[in-house]
C-alpha angles and dihedrals in degrees: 000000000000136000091309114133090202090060104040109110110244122215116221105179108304093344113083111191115234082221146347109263123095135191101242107223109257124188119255102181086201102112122124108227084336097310123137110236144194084285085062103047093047088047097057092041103057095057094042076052087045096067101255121141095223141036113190114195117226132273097298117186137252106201123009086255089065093064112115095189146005082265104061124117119236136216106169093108134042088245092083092060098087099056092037092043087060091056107053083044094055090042087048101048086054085066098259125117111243117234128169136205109236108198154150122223095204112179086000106068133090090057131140121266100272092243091053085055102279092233117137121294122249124211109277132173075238087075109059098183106039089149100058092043084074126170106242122174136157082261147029081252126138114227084226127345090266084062131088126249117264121215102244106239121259108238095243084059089058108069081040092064089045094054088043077065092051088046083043088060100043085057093046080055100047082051091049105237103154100218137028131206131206115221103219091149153092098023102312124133098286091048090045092057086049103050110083086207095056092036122062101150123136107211133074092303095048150064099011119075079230093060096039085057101052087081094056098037087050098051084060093057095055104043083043093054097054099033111084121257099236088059130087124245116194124179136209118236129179080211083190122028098167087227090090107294115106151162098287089052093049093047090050083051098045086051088057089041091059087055100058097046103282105154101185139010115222099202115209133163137233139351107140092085127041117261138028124342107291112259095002104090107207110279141119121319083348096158090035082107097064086053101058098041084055092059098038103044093033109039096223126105129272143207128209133223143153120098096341091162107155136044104239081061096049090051099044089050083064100033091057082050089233080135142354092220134036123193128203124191107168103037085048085055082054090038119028084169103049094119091062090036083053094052101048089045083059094048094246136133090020089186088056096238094150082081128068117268097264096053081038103063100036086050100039091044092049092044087045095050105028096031098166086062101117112199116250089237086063107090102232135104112292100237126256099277117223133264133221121250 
């Protein structure tokens, strides 16, 4: 399609990726008993249609604990296949490989939904098994005063909820999503074991870096061991918290990581403490450097995200080599189409075969007969319309 990195296909094990651009997974909170629904399916649809070369699902969930919301989607039974199976079919078919987020909200489950106020649940006769939608942390540690206090996990709970990862991803393949990711980030479980403010345990998975990472570390394995080799793993990581987990400690992990058949590391910021990530003011690109110290220091793929909005930063972000894929989740909500916006901004695909069939003909019809016609995402005066005689 030319010399644009953006737009040069990347092999992960046997998937090669039409382009580099991913959907990063964004949260919903629109399940039904943690069922995907019709919103899902449009969701994920619109951005595979929009040209992007991976659609990653939102934060789904390994055990009923692990739900953050109401809203959450579930795969911690084979019940969830079917809905989530249509989906990666339909994201597929649109010519996009299908990946989903596998995590575990710990202390920071059982929430509102943030537009209802995102404050802590009460028991309700709405939630029918309060008792099983239970708050488990590392520690009996709140995630901020407002919240509740979460029962510390026994240490026999802990591999249990590791293996429920590995079980997560046999069912993500039964469904036919193409990639998983691991969600190690923004204040969930994972991050919580890694966090030696949220983790004060004394035992294996406690005190040492080396101890607040086994549960991570673990989590890969299993998720590794029943994922199939020829397919890409990629994990989550807040690589600095400002709570006292940092970058050094993010780069050690994502060695070990590599090692376990970790195939990218999406680098992310924050989540222990309330607010933006600590010392990286919102702005463009703001998290792209954790992402390329990643890469450099620990010799595994990254991924980039944070405000990555237009497409002479995307591709900048690959052509300085600080990641090989970057990964946008709220300008895609503006612009499910912003691959194939990307790609028509940078004079390429002029036939527009980056889109479905459907999207193809009607574009590449109009460019090809009114060829003066500028799209209303491109920032230049609209023409003079015309007027009737």
């Amino acid at each position: 399609m030319s010399q644009s990195l953006l737009f040069t296909p990347l092999a992960l094990r046997g998937l090669t990726l039409r382009n580099r651009i991913v959907v990063a997974p964004m949260h919903q909170y629109s399940g039904v008993d943690g069922f995907a629904t019709d919103w899902h399916v449009m969701n994920a649809g619109r951005y595979a249609a929009g040209g992007a070369a991976l659609v990653i699902l939102e934060s789904t969930k390994v055990e009923r604990r692990g739900c953050g919301t109401v809203g959450d989607l579930g795969l911690w039974d084979d019940e969830f296949v079917p809905q989530l199976a249509r989906i990666a079919k339909l994201v597929q078919t649109c010519g996009a490989a299908a990946g989903i987020q596998l995590g575990h909200s710990g202390r920071k489950s059982r929430i509102q939904r943030p537009w209802e106020g995102g404050k802590p649940l009460v028991r309700s006769a709405a939630i029918t098994d309060w008792e099983a939608w239970e708050l488990v942390a590392p520690s009996s540690i709140p995630a901020d005063p407002a919240s509740p206090v979460p029962r510390a996990l026994a240490r026999n709970e802990i591999r249990a909820i590791a293996e429920a990862w590995g079980k997560a991803a046999a069912r993500a393949q039964v469904a036919g999503f193409d990639t998983v990711e691991i969600h190690g980030a923004h204040g969930f479980l994972i991050h919580e074991f890694l966090n030696p403010s949220a983790n004060q345990r004394s035992d294996e998975y406690g005190g040492s870096d080396a101890n607040r990472m086994r549960f991570a570390i673990e989590v890969a394995e299993c998720v590794r061991a029943a994922w199939p080799a020829e397919k890409p793993l990629f994990m989550r990581l807040s690589i600095d918290d400002g709570a006292g987990w940092g970058p050094e400690q993010s780069v050690a992990l994502a060695k070990i990581l590599k090692t376990k058949g970790v195939d990218v590391i999406d680098c992310s910021g924050g989540g222990i403490l309330a607010g933006a990530v600590p010392g990286a003011p919102p702005a463009y690109g703001y998290q792209v450097p954790y992402a390329e110290k990643i890469r450099r220091e620990a010799d595994i793929m990254s991924m980039a995200v944070g405000l990555i909005v237009h497409h002479e930063q995307a591709e900048a972000v690959l052509r300085h080599g600080q990641a090989d894929l970057v990964a946008l989740a709220r300008e895609m909500l503006y612009n499910p189409s912003w691959a194939m916006d990307a790609a028509q901004k940078m004079g390429l695909d002029r036939d527009f075969l980056i889109v479905p069939p459907p999207y193809r003909y009607w574009l590449a019809r109009r460019a090809a007969t009114v060829p003066e016609v500028v799209p209303s995402t491109h920032a230049v005066p609209a023409p003079k319309t015309a007027r009737a005689a």
